[in-house]
ROLUM-87016 format. One record per residue (C-alpha): residue in one letter; x, y, z. Coordinates in steps of 0.05 Angstrom, whole numbers, padded with zeros to 5 digits, always signed. Each point is the difference from the previous one (the first is absolute). Example, Ala and Ser with C-alpha at 12.3 -4.5 7.8 and 13.67 -1.06 7.14 Angstrom:
2
A+00246-00090+00156
S+00027+00069-00013
***
This chain:
497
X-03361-04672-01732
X-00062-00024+00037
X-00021+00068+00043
X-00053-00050+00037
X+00057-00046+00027
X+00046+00061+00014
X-00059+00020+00050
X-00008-00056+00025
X+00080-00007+00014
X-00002+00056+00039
X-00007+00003+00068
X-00030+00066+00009
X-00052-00015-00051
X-00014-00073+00042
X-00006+00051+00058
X-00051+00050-00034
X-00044-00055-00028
X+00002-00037+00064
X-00015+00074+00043
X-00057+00017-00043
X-00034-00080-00001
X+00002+00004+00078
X-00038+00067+00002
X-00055-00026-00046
X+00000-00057+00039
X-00012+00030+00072
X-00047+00060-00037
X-00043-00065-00026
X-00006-00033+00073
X-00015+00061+00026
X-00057+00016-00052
X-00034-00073+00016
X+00000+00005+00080
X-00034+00073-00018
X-00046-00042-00047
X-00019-00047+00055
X-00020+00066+00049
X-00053+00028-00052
X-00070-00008+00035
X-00031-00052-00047
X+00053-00051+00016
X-00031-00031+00058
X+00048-00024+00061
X-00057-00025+00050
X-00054-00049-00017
X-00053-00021+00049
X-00022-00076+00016
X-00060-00026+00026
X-00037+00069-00004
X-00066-00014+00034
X+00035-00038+00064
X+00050+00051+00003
X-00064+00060-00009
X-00033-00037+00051
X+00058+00002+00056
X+00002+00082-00017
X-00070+00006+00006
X-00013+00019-00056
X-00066+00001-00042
X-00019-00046-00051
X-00006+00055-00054
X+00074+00013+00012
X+00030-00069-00027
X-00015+00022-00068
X+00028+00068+00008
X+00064-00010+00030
X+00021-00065-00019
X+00055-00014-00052
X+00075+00030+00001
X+00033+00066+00018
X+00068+00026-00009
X+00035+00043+00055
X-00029+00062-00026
X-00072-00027+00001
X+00002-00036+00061
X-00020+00063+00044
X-00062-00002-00036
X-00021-00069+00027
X+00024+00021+00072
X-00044+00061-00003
X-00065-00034-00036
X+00003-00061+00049
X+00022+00039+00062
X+00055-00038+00009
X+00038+00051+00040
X+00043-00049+00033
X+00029-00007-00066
X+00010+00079-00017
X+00066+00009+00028
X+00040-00054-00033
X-00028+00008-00065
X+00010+00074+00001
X+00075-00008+00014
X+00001-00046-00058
X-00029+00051-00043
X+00054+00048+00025
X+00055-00053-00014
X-00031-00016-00073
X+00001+00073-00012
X+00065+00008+00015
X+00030-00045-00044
X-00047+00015-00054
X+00035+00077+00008
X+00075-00031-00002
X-00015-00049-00061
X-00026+00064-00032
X+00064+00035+00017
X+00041-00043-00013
X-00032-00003-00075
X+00004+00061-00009
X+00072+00003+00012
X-00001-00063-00047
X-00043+00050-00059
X+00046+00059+00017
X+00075-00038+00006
X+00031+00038-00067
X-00011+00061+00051
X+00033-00044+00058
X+00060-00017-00038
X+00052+00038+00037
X+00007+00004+00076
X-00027-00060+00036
X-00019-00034-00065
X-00061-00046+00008
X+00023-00009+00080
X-00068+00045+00015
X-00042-00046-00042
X+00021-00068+00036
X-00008+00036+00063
X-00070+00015-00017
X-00017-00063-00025
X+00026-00042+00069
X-00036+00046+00035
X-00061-00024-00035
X+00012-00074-00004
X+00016+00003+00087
X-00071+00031+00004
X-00026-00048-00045
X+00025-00058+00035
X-00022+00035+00064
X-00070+00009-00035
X+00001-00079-00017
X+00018-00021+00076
X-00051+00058+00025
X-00058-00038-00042
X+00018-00072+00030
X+00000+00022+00064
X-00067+00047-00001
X-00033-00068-00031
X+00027-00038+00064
X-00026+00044+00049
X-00067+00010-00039
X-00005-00079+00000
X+00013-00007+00069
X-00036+00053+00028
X-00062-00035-00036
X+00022-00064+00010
X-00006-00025-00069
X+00030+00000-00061
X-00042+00049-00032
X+00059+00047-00045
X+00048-00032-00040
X+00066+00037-00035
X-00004+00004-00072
X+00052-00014-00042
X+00030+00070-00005
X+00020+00001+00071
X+00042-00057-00016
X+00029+00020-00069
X+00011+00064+00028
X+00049-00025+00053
X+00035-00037-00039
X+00021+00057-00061
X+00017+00050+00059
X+00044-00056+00021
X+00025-00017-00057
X+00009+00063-00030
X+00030+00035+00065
X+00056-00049-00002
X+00014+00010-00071
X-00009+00072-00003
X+00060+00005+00063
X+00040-00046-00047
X-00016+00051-00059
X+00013+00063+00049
X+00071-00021+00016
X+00019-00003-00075
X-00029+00069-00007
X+00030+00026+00067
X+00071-00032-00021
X-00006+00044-00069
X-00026+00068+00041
X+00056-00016+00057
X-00052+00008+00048
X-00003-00043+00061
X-00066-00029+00038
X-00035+00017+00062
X+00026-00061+00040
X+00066+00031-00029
X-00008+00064+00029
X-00021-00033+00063
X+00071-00039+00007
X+00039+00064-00014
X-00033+00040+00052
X-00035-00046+00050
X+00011+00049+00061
X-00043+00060-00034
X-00050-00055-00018
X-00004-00023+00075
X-00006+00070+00018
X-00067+00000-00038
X-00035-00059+00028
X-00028+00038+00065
X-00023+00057-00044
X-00028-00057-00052
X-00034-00026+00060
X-00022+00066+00032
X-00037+00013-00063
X-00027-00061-00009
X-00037+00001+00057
X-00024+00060+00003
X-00018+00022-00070
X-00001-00068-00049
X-00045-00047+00043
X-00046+00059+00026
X-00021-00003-00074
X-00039-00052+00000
X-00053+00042+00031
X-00023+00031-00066
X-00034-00069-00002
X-00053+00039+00047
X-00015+00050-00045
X-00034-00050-00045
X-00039-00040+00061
X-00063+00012+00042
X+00031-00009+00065
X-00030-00031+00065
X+00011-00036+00054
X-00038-00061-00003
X+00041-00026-00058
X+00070+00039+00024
X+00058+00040-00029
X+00009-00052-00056
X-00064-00034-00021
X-00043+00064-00010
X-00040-00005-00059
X+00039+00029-00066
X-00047+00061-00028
X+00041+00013-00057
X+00005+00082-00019
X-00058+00019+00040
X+00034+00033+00060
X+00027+00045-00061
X-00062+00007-00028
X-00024+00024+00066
X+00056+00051-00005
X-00014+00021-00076
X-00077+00018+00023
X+00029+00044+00062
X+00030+00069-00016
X+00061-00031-00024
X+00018+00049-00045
X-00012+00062+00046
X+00039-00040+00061
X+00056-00015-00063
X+00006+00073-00008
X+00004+00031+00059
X+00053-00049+00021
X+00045+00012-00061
X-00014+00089-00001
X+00016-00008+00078
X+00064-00036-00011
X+00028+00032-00071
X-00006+00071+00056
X+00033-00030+00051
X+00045-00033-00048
X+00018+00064-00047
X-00012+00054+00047
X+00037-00041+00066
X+00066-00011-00043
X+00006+00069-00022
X-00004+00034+00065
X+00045-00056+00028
X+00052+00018-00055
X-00015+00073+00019
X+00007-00007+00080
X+00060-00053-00014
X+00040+00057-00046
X-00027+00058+00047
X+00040-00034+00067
X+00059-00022-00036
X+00014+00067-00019
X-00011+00030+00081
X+00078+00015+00021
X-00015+00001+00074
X+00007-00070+00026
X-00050+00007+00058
X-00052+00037-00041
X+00009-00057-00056
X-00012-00053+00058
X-00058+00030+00036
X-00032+00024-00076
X+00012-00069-00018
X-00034-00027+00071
X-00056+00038-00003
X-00021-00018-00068
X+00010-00067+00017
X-00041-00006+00056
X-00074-00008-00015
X+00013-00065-00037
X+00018-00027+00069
X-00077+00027+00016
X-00060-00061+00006
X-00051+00012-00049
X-00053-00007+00065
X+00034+00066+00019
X+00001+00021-00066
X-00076-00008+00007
X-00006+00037+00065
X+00030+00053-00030
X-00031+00013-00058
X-00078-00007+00042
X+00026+00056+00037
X+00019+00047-00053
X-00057-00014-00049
X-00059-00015+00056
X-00063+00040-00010
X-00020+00021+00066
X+00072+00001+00036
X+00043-00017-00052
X+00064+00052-00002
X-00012+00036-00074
X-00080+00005+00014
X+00023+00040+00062
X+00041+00047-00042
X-00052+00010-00056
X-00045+00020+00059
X+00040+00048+00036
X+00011+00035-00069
X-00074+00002-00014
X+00008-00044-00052
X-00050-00064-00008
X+00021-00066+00024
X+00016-00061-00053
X-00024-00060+00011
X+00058-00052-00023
X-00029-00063+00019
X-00066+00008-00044
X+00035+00037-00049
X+00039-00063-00056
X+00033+00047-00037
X+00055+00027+00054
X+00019-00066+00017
X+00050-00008-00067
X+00033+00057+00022
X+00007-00010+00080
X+00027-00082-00011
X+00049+00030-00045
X+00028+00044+00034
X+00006-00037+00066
X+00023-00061-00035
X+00058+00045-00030
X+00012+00038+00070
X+00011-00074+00027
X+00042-00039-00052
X+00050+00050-00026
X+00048+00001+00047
X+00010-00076-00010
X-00004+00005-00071
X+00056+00066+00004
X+00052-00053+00033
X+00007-00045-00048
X+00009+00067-00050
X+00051+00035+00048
X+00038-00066-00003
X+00009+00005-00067
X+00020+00068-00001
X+00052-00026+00052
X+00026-00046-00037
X+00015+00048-00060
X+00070+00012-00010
X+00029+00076+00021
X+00040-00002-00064
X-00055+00011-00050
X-00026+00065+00044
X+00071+00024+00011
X+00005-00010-00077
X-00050+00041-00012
X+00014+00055+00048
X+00064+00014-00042
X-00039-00002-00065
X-00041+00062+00037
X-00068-00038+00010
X-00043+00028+00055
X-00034-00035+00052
X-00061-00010-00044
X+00036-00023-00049
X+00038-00051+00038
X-00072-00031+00016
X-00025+00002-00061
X+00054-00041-00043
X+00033-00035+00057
X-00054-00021+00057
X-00063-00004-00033
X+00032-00046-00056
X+00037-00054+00039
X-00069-00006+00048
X-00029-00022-00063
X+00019-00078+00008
X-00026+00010+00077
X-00062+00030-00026
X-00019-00060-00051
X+00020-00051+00051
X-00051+00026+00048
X-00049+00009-00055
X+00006-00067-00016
X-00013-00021+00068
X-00060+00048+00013
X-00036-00022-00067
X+00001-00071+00015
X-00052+00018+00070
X-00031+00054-00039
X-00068-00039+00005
X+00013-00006+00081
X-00022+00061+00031
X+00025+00031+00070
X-00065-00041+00039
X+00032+00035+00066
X-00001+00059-00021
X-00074+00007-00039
X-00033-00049+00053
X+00027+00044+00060
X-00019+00081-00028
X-00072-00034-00040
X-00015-00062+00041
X-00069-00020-00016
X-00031+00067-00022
X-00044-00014-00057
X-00007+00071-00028
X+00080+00003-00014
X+00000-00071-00034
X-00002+00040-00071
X+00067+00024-00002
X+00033-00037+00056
X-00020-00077-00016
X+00055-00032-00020
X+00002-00086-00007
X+00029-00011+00062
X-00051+00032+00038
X-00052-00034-00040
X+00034-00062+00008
X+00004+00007+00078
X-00076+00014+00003
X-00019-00051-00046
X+00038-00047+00040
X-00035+00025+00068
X-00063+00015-00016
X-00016-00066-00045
X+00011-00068+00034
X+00051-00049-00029
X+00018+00049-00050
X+00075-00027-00001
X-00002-00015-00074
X-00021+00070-00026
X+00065+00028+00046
X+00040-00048-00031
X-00025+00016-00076
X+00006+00075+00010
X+00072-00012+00027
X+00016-00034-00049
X-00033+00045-00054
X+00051+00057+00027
X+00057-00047+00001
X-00002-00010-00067
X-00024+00070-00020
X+00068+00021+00035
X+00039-00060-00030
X-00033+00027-00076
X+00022+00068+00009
X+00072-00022+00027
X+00020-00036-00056
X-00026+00044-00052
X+00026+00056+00042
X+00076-00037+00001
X-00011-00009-00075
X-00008+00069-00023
X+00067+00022+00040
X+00044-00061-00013
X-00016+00020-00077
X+00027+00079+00019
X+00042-00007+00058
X+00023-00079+00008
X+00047+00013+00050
X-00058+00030+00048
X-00050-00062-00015
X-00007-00051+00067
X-00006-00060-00052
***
């Protein structure tokens, strides 16, 4: 009996053969638009070089140095050699595009390299996913191109750039290969009995409807904002406006990298791992302390009182703090003299200063931090306590199996959330006790003050506040994810992702 014809007879076999041709076949589409996005594959091409150097005002010398092609990851390059700021935006969000899809074409293959692994579950469902994702940026990427060599063109008013044939071949394999990968998905969604997004959608339109103002909410507010890390890479003034300043590359980083970046780095993250560490234990600690008060208005007025000074301005704050720490007048300095003891003096003295932000900051923010705890303790069922009580466990006890272990997932959730800012220091609260004393700037300085000076003191210093935001943003986003790593390995039920 012929075993080839048997396979071929069967339908499952058609079905396998067929399943594993239309993986290799979306993994190999995916693997040439990644080919097209390496930088030596050139997508723009410039025409007529020394008419179109002449309308930018541009020296002679130049013609031979910038002319030729670029690709979308060169392209900055020209804009920042020629000064073509007007230019800098557009091709910068086509560099982010063209990075994007370069990063889902690479996940995608790796799904593609890793699919024995992926062979239960969703299948290869992940993998097309991925893929798509890739090809829509690609296509996006394509369109991007055309249209940032029609604006150059007619903002010079000549024909002096000129789409290579990448753009074009580009557009047409993430078309082609979207459509035929959707095909390929529904084969492998039938086999997983998984349905689609636009599925999904159908089945539960209201919840879906109940998302669109939050969608747009955050759209607003936090996607499109982001477009202003373009200014960390400009020079900007206001002759040539918000969007034609001239691209300088890395050198508002640079800028950064020859201040005292990495004293400024470290006093921001020691201030915050204290207030972090030190602010969630004595939360836990005042949280467990007032659940246990039996006296409801003691509890209430305990739990008031504690509350209170984070209802208290930080120009108050400030107020306070001169008058207990002043030299001449100052509330201690009176003590220490009426004792016949010397007077200190704090505000030429760096090394108090740790100590004195510390313990205000705590004395402010742990009565808001102690709600959310108390909640929790709330919220814990009588049962387990009552439980306990019969098995003869004290009130210590109680705590220590019972309370302090189901405020774990309460704790990591606002771990979580205070590592991702843990490059953004309290600027209130450091501006308002140092201000601009000089002699304290060794132990207080953290990057937002620097930041806030910079930005003052220098004129049309908006791009180095931009690059040092973002420099925290994604020292916060870094630690996050690694962060959310390490416990969705140990604990993935406590993980936010």
């Amino acid at each position: 009996m012929n075993v080839a014809a048997i396979g071929k007879g069967n339908p499952a076999c058609r079905q396998s053969v067929t399943r594993h041709r239309n993986i290799y076949i979306a993994a190999a589409a995916s693997a040439l638009l990644l080919l097209m996005l390496l930088p030596m594959v050139h997508w723009i091409f410039l025409n007529e070089t020394e008419a179109l150097f002449d309308v930018m005002k541009l020296k002679a010398s130049a013609v031979k140095k910038l002319s030729g092609s670029y690709s979308v990851f060169t392209f900055l390059s020209f804009v920042q050699d020629s000064k073509q700021g007007v230019l800098g935006l557009w091709s910068f969000i086509l560099l982010m595009i063209a990075a994007a899809s370069a990063a889902f074409h690479l996940w995608g293959l790796g799904l593609f390299f890793l699919r024995k692994k992926a062979a239960g579950g969703k299948g290869m469902l992940p993998m097309y996913s991925r893929i798509q994702s890739g090809m829509l940026f690609s296509l996006l990427l394509s369109a991007g191109t055309l249209g940032l060599i029609l604006f150059a063109n007619n903002h010079y008013g000549m024909a002096g750039f000129r789409a290579g044939a990448p753009v074009y071949a580009s557009a047409a394999v993430s078309v082609i290969g979207y459509l035929a990968s959707k095909r390929m998905e529904k084969d492998e969604r039938t086999l997983r009995r998984e349905h689609g997004f636009l599925e999904e959608v159908r089945r539960n339109w209201i919840l879906f409807l109940f998302l669109v103002p939050c969608f747009v909410f955050f759209l607003i507010n936090n996607y499109l904002p982001m477009a202003g890390i373009y200014f960390a890479f400009t020079q900007f003034n206001f002759r040539d406006s918000l969007f034609a300043s001239p691209f300088v590359g890395f050198k508002n980083f640079e800028f950064l990298l020859h201040s005292e970046i990495l004293h400024l780095t470290t006093n921001t993250i020691l201030y915050n791992l204290v207030f972090i560490v030190v602010g969630n234990v004595l939360q836990i600690f005042f949280a467990i302390l007032i659940s246990q008060v039996a006296n409801k208005y003691l509890k209430k007025t305990s739990q008031t009182m504690i509350f209170m000074p984070y209802f208290v301005s930080y120009v108050i704050l400030r107020v306070l703090v001169f008058n207990v720490f002043e030299y001449d007048v100052g509330l201690f300095n009176n003590f220490m003299t009426s004792i016949g003891s010397p007077k200190v003096d704090f505000y030429n003295t760096p090394s108090y200063w740790p100590w004195i932000i510390t313990v205000f900051y705590l004395w402010k923010n742990i009565g808001y931090g102690m709600v959310v705890y108390l909640a929790t303790i709330t919220g814990i069922s009588s049962d387990y306590y009552e439980a306990a009580q019969i098995d003869g466990a004290n009130i210590w006890q109680q705590i220590r199996y019972i309370t302090v272990p189901l405020l774990k997932p309460t704790f990591i959730i606002l771990l979580l959330y205070a590592l991702g800012g843990i490059m953004k220091g309290q600027f209130e609260l450091f501006y308002q006790l140092v201000g601009n004393n000089g002699t304290l700037f060794s132990t207080t300085d953290i990057f937002d003050t620097y930041v806030y000076r910079i930005t003052t003191t220098q004129p049309l210093s908006m791009g180095l506040g931009t690059a040092a935001g973002l420099f925290q943003s994604l020292f916060g986003f870094i630690v996050i994810i690694l962060t959310n790593f390490l416990i969705k390995r140990k604990n993935p039920e406590y993980a936010l992702f």
